[in-house]
FIVOSE-283526 format. One record per residue (C-alpha): residue number from 1; chain; x negated, y, z negated; residue in one letter. Coordinates in steps of 0.25 Angstrom, whole numbers, always signed. Example, Ala and Ser with C-alpha at 12.3 -4.5 7.8 and 13.67 -1.06 7.14 Angstrom:
% residues 2
REC,nr,kette,u,v,w,rest
REC,1,A,-49,-18,-31,A
REC,2,A,-55,-4,-29,S
***
This chain:
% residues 257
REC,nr,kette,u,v,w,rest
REC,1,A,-62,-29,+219,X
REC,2,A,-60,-14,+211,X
REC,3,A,-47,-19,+207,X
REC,4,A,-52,-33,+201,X
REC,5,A,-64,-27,+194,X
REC,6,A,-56,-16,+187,X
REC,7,A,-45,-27,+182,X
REC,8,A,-58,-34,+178,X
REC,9,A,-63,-23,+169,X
REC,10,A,-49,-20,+165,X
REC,11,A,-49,-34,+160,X
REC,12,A,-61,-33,+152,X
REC,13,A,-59,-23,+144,X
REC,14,A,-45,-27,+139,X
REC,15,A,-52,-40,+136,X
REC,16,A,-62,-30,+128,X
REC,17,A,-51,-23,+121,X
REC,18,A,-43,-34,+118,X
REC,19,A,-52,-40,+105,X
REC,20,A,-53,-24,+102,X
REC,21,A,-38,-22,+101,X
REC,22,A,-39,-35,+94,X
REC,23,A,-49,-31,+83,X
REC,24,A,-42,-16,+84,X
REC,25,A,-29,-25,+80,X
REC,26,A,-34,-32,+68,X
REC,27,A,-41,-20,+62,X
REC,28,A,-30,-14,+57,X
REC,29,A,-29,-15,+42,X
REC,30,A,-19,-24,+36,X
REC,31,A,-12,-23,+23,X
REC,32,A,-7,-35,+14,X
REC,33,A,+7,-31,+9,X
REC,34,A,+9,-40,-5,X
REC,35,A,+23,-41,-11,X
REC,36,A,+26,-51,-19,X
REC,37,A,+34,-51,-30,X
REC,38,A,+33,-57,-44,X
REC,39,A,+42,-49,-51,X
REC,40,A,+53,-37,-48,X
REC,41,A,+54,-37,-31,X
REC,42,A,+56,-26,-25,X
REC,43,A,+68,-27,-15,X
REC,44,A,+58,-16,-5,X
REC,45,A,+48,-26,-2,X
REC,46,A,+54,-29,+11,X
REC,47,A,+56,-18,+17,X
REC,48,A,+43,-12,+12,X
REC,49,A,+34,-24,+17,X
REC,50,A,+43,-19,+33,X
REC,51,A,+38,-5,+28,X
REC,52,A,+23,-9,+26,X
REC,53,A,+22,-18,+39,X
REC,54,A,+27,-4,+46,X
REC,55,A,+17,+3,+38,X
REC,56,A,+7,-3,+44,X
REC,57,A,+11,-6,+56,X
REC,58,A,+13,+9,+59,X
REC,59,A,+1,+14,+53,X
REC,60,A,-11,+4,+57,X
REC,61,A,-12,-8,+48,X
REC,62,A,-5,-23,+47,X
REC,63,A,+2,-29,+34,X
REC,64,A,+6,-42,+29,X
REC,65,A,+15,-46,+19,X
REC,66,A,+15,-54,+9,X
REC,67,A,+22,-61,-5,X
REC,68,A,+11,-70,-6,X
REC,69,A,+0,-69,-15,X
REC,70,A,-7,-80,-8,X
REC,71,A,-12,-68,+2,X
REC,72,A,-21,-64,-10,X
REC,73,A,-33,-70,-5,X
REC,74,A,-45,-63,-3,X
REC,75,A,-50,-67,+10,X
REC,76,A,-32,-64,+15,X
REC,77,A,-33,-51,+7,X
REC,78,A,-47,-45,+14,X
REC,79,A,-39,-46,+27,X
REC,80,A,-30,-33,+23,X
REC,81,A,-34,-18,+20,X
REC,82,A,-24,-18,+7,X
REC,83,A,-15,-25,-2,X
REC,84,A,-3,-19,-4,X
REC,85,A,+6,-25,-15,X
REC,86,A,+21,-21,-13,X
REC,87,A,+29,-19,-24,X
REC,88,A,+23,-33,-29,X
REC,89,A,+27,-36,-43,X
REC,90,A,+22,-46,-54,X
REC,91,A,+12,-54,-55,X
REC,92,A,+10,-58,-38,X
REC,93,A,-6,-65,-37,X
REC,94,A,-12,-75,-45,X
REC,95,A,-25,-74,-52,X
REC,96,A,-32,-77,-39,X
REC,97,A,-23,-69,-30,X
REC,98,A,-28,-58,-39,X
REC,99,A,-43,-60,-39,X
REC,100,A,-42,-58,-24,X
REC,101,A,-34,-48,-22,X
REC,102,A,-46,-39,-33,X
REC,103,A,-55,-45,-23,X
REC,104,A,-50,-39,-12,X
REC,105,A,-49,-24,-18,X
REC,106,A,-64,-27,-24,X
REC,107,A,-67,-29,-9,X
REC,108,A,-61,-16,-4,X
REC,109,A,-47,-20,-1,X
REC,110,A,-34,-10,-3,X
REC,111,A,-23,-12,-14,X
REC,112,A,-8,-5,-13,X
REC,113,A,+3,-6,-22,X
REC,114,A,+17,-1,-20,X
REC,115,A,+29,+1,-33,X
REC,116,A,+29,-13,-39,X
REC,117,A,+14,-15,-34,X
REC,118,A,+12,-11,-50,X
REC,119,A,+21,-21,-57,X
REC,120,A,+12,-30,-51,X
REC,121,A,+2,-39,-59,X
REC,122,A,+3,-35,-71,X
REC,123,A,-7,-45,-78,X
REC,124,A,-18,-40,-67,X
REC,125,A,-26,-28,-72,X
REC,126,A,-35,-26,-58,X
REC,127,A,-21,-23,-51,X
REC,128,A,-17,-16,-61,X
REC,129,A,-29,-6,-57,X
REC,130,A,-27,-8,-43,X
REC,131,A,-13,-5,-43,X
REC,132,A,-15,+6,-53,X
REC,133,A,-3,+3,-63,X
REC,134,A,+8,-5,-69,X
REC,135,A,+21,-3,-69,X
REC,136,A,+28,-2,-80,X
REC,137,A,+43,+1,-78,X
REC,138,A,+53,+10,-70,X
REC,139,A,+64,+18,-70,X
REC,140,A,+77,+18,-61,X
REC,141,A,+73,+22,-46,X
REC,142,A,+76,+37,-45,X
REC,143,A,+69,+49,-38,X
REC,144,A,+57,+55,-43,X
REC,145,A,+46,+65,-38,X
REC,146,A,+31,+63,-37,X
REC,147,A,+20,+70,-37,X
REC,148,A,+10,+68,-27,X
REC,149,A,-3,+71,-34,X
REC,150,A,-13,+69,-22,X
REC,151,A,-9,+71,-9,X
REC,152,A,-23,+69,-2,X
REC,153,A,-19,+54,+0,X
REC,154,A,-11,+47,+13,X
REC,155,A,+0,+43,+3,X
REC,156,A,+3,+56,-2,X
REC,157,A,-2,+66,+9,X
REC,158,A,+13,+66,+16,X
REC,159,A,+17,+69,+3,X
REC,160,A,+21,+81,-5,X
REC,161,A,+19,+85,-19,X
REC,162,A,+29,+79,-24,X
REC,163,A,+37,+65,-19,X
REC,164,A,+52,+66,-23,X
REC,165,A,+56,+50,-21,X
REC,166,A,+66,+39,-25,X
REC,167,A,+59,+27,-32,X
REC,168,A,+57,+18,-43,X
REC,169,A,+47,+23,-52,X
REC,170,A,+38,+16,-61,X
REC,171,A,+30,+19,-75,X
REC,172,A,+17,+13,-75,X
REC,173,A,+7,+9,-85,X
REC,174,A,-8,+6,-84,X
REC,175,A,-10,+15,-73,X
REC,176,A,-23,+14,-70,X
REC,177,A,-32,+28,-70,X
REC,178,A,-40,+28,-59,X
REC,179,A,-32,+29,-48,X
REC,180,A,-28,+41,-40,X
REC,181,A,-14,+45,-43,X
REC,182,A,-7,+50,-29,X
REC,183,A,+7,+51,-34,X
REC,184,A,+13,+54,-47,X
REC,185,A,+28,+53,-51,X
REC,186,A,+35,+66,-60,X
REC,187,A,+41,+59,-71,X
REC,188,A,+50,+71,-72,X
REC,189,A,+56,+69,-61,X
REC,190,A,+64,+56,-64,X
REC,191,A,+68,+45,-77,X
REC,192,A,+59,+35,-82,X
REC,193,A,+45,+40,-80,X
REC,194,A,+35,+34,-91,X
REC,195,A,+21,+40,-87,X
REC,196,A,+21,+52,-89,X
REC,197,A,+15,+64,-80,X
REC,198,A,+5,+54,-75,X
REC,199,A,+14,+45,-67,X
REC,200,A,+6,+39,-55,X
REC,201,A,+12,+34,-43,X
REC,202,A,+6,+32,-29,X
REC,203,A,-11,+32,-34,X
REC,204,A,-23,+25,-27,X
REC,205,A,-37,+22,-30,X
REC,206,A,-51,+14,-25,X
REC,207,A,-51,+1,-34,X
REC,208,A,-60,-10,-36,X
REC,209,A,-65,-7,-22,X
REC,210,A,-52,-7,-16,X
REC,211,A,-40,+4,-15,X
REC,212,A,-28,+4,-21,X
REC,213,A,-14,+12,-18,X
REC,214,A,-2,+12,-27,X
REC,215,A,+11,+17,-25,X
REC,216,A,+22,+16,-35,X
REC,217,A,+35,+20,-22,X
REC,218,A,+39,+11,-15,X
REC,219,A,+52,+4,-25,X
REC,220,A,+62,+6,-14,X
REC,221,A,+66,-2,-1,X
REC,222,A,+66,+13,+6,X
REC,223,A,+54,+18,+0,X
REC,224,A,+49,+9,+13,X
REC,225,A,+56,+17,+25,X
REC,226,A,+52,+31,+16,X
REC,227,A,+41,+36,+26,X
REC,228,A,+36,+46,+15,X
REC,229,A,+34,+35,+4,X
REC,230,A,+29,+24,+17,X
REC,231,A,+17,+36,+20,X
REC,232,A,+14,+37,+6,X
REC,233,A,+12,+19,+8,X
REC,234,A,+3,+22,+21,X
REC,235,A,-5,+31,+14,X
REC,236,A,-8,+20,+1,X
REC,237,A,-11,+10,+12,X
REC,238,A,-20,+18,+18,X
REC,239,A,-28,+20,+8,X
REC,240,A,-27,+5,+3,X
REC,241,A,-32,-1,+17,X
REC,242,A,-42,+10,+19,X
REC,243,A,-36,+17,+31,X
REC,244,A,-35,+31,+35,X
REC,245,A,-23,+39,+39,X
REC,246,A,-30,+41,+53,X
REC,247,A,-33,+25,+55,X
REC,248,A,-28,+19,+67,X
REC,249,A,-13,+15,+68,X
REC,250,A,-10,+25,+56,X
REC,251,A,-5,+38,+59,X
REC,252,A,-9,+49,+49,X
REC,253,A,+4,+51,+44,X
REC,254,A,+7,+36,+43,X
REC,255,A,+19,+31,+54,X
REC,256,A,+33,+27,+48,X
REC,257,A,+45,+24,+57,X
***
């Protein structure tokens, strides 16, 4: 009789935790990865979508995928903690698609853009504020340092004063002021530069009552298996979903294999 009524109690409480674990399970914040392309595609895509899915895998949140614009409806786009467009280029939602994406950043969602995230849209002024600029033209892929203006950040923290990396590096124009620069590039210390000494590239901001992360890395197909460049993504997600280094499922340091 001890026996049965202890695998009775046993019993109960799994049944108890089981919607718990269930509810724990679909907690975790998801993120909607956007890249679609209507003009240059960028032959990283790929590999860089793998590389987000592990991202989150390894660090607390679910992603999806996707080319289609069709996602872009308000009552799919409220299911996810952020947006991030990756290495999108052109014009990718129609007029719409567009309307409910501002909707969802009016209603406190998160925005990120990686590289082409800024040839993107370009007949579109509100993105042009979310994202934070336009690009405008690149030269060759070569190395060059950055300075890493703010390192009280999760996507600069790891980093040092200054980021000696191999990229493809744009010029932008109509960058928009009010957003907080984390990284700038030395134009001194490559060919083709045409900002000047204020040449942003990695910034964020509060917008529209949403967030909004831009980073300019992320060109090349190994940028995604660079665990210093991946922690500098984690940290822009982070901020963009709203979730602290020390939520659950995401090590302080951020988790690569």
């Amino acid at each position: 009789m001890k026996k049965l009524f202890v695998g009775i109690v046993c019993t109960t409480a799994l049944l108890m935790l089981y919607p718990m674990t269930r509810l724990m399970a679909a907690a975790r914040p998801r993120l909607l990865v956007f890249s679609k392309t209507m003009g240059f595609r960028h032959d990283c895509i790929p590999v860089a979508k793998v590389a987000m899915i592990q991202l989150g895998q390894e660090n607390g949140f679910d992603v999806d995928t996707t080319e289609d614009a069709s996602a872009f409806e308000y009552k799919n786009l409220k299911k996810y903690a952020a947006v991030l467009f990756l290495n999108t280029t052109g014009n990718v939602l129609d007029d719409k698609q567009q309307a409910a994406m501002e909707k969802y950043i009016h209603k406190g969602g998160g925005f990120m853009g990686i590289h082409a995230a800024t040839d993107t849209e370009y007949d579109w002024p509100w993105y042009n504020k979310l994202v934070g600029a336009w690009f405008t033209s690149h030269p060759k892929q070569q190395t060059a340092t950055l300075d890493v203006v703010d390192k009280n950040n999760d996507a600069t923290r790891h980093l040092g004063d200054t980021w000696s990396r191999w990229d493809e590096w744009y010029n932008f124009k109509d960058l928009n002021p009010d957003v907080h620069v984390l990284i700038k590039i030395d134009e001194s210390s490559y060919e083709g530069g045409k900002n000047g000494d204020n040449h942003p590239m990695a910034w964020y901001h509060d917008f529209d009552g949403g967030r909004a992360f831009y980073t300019e890395l992320g060109h090349t197909k190994e940028s995604y298996s660079d665990k210093t460049y991946m922690r500098h993504v984690l940290g822009g997600l982070r901020y963009v979903m709203g979730m602290k280094a020390t939520d659950a499922g995401a090590g302080k340091p951020g988790t690569f294999n």
